[in-house]
C-alpha positions as CSV (number, residue, x, y, z in Angstrom):
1,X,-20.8,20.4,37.1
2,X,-17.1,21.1,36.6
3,X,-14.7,20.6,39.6
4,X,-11.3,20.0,40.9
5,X,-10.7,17.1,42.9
6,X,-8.0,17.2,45.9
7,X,-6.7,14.2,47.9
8,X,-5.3,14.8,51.7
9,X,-6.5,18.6,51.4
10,X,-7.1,18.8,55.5
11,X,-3.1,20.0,55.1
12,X,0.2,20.2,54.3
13,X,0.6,20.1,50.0
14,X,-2.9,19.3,49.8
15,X,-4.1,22.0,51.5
16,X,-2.1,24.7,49.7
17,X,-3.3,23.1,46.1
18,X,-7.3,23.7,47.5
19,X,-5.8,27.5,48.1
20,X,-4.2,27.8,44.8
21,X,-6.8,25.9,42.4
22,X,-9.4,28.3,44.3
23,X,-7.7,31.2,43.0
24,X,-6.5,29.9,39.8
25,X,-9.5,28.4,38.5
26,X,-12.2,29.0,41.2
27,X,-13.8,31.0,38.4
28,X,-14.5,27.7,36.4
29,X,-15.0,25.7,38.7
30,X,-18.3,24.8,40.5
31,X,-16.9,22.8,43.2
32,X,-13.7,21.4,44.6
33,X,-13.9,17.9,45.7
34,X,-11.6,17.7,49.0
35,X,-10.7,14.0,50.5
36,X,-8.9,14.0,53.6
37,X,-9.7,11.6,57.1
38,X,-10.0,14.8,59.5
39,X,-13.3,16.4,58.8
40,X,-12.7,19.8,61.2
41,X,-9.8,20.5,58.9
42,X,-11.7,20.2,55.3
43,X,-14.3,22.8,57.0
44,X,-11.6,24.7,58.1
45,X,-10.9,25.4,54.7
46,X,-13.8,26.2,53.0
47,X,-12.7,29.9,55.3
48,X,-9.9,30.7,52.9
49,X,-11.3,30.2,49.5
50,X,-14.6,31.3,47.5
51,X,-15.3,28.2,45.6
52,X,-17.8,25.5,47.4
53,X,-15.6,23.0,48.7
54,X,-17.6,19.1,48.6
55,X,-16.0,17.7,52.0
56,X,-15.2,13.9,52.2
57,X,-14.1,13.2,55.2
58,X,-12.6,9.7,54.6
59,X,-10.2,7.5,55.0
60,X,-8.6,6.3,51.4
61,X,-7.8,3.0,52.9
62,X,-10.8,1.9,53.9
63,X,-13.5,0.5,51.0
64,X,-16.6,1.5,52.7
65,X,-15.4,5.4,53.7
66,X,-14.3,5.4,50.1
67,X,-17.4,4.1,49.0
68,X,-19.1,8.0,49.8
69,X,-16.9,9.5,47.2
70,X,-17.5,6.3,44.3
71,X,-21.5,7.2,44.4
72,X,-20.7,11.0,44.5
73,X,-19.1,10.2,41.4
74,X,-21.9,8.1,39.8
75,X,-24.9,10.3,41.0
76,X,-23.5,13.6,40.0
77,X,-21.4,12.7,37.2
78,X,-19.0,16.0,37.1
79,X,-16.4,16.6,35.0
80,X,-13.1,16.3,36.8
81,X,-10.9,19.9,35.3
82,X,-7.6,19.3,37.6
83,X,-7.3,16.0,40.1
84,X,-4.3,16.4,42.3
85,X,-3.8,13.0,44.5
86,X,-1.5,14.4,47.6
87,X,-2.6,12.4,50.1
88,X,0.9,10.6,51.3
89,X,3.3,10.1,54.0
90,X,6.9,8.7,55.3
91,X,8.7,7.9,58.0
92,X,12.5,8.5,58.4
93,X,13.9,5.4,59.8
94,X,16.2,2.2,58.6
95,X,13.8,-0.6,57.2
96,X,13.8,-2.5,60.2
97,X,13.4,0.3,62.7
98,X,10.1,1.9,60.7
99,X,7.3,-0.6,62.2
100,X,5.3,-3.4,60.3
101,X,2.4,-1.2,60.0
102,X,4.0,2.1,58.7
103,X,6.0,0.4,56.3
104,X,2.9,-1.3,54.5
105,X,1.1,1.7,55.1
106,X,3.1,3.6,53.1
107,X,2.9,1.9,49.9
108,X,-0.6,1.4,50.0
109,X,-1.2,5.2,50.8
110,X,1.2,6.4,48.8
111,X,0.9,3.9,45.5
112,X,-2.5,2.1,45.9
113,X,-4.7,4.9,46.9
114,X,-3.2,7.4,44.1
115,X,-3.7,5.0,41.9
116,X,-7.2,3.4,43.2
117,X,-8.5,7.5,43.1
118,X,-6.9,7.5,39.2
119,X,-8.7,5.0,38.0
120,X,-12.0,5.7,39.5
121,X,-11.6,9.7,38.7
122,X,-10.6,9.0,34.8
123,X,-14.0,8.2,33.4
124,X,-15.0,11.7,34.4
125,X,-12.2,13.5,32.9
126,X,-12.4,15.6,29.5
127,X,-9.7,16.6,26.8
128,X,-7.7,19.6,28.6
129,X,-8.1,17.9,31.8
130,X,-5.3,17.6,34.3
131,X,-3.5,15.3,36.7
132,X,-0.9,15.6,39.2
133,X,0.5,13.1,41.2
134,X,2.5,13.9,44.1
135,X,6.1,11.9,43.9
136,X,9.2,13.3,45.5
137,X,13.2,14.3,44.9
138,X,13.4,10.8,46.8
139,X,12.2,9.0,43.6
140,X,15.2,10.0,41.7
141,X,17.2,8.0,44.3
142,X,17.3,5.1,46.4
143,X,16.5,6.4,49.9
144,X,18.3,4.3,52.8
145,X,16.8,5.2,56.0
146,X,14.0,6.4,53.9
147,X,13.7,3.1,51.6
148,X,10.5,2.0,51.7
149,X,8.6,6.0,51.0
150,X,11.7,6.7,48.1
151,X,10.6,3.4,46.5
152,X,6.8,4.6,46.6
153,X,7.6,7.3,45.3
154,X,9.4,6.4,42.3
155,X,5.9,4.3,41.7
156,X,4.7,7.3,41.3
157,X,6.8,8.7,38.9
158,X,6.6,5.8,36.6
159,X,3.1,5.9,36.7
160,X,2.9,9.1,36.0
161,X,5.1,9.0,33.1
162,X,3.4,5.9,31.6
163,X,-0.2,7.2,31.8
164,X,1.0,10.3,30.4
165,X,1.9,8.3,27.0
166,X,-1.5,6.4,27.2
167,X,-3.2,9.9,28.1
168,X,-1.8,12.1,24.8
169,X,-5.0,10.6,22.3
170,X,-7.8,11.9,25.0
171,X,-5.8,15.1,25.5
172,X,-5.5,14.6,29.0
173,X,-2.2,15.5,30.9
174,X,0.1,14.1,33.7
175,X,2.4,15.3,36.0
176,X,4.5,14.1,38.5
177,X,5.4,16.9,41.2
178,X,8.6,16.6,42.7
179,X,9.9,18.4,45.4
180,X,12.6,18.2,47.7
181,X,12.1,18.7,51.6
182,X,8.9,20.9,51.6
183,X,8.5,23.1,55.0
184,X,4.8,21.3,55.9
185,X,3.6,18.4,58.8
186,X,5.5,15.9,56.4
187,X,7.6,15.9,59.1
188,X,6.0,16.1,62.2
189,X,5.0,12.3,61.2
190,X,8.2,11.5,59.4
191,X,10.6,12.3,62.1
192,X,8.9,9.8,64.4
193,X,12.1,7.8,64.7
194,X,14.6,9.8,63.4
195,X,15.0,12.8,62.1
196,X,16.0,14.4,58.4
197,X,19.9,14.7,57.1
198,X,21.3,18.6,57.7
199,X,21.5,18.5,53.8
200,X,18.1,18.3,53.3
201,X,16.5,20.4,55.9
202,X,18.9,23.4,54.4
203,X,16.9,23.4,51.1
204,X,13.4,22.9,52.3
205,X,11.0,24.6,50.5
206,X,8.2,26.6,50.7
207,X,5.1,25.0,49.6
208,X,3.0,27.7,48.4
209,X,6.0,28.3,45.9
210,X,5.8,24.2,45.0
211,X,2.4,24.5,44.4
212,X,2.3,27.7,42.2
213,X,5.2,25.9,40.1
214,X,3.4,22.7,39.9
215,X,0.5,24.1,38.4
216,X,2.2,25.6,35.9
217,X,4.0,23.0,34.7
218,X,0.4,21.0,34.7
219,X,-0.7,24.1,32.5
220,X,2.1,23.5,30.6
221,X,1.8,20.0,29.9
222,X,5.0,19.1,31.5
223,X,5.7,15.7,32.9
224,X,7.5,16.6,35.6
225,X,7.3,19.4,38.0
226,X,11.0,19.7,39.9
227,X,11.1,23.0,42.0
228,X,14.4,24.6,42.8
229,X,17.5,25.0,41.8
230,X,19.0,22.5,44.5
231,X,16.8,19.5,43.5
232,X,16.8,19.9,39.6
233,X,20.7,19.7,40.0
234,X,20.2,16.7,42.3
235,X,17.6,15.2,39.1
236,X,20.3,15.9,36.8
237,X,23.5,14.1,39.0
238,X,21.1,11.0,39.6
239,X,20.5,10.6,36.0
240,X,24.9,11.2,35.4
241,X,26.6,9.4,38.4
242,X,25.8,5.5,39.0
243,X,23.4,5.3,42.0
244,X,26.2,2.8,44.1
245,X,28.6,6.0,44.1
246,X,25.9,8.5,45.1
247,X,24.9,6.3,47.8
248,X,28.2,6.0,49.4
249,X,28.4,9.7,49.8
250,X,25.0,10.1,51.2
251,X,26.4,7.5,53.8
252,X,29.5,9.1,54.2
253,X,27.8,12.5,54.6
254,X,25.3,11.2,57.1
């Protein structure tokens, strides 16, 4: 059995990578492997694409829902083509204003789950196989008012680049996807407190277009997948100008 695995496919990025892998690689593929908490979604989705989708309608932060998708693993033993781990969130808000509880959330969602569903999903995956992590824009930069998701983020993008050096002998490949402000529910949670800079919500883009990019940068082997003009000129001037200047006119801007 070859499949794909998706993390948070009930929407947003997730959803749109079921869509595309389906008609990327649905013709390889036996299944696609779909994790997400809200079940009515995941079978929502098995309308829009051809391949069989596996629903898991569980929650990545809790051991014993997580548990159904560990014995999948073991009884079945597929081979994992493409895993793309997009289940994430944020919440736009100064440290102190984001609550307790979304704040720890966060970094175990967003760094302990992606990397809990890595380890697990590696022993199944085959030379040519594929990885994509979702980071974010926000890892290139300190975030404030966004601190605690940018600093998850660039987790992710260390990982990524790490296990892609670790990766090269087994012919596996990594990629960190990148986007700026995606047009998606990100931000029907995010905006709980407050909500996103002018700046940003000017470049939003459109995730279908994200998706289709990131792919093919995962085809192509590419560490990174940075979509947009906008945000692979904001990659380069984080990289160029020290991080205390760009800060202050983020601040200044706001």
């Amino acid at each position: 059995m070859k499949i794909a695995v998706v993390t948070g496919a009930s929407s947003g990025m997730g959803k749109e990578f079921v869509i595309a892998i389906d008609k990327n690689y649905g013709a390889i593929l036996d299944e696609i492997w779909v994790l997400a908490r809200r079940k009515e979604r995941l079978e929502e989705l098995q309308s829009k694409v051809k391949t069989k989708l596996r629903i898991f309608a569980i929650d990545l932060l809790g051991e014993k829902s997580y548990e159904e998708y560990l014995d999948s693993l073991k009884k079945y033993k597929p081979t994992v083509g493409i895993l793309v781990n997009s289940s994430g969130f944020g919440k736009i808000g100064t440290f102190s204003e984001v609550t307790r509880e979304n704040n720890l959330s966060m970094v175990e969602l967003n760094c302990h789950a992606l990397t809990k569903v890595t380890y697990d999903t590696l022993p199944y995956m085959k030379k040519g196989g594929r990885i994509l992590q979702l980071a974010s824009s926000a890892a290139f930069l300190p975030q404030p008012e966004f601190a605690v998701y940018a600093a998850s983020k660039s987790y992710v993008l260390s990982f990524t680049r790490a296990l892609k050096c670790e990766l090269m002998d087994r012919g596996i490949y990594v990629t960190a996807v990148c986007p700026g402000p995606v047009k998606t529910e990100f931000f029907d949670i995010a905006e709980e407190n407050s909500q996103i800079a002018l700046y940003k919500r000017l470049v939003m883009a459109n995730p279908v277009k994200v998706v289709e990019k990131a792919l093919a940068d995962a085809k192509a082997g590419k560490v990174k997948s940075v979509y947009g003009l906008p945000m692979q000129a904001f990659e380069i001037l984080c990289k160029v100008v020290p991080h205390e200047v760009l800060l202050k006119v983020m601040t200044m801007i706001k």
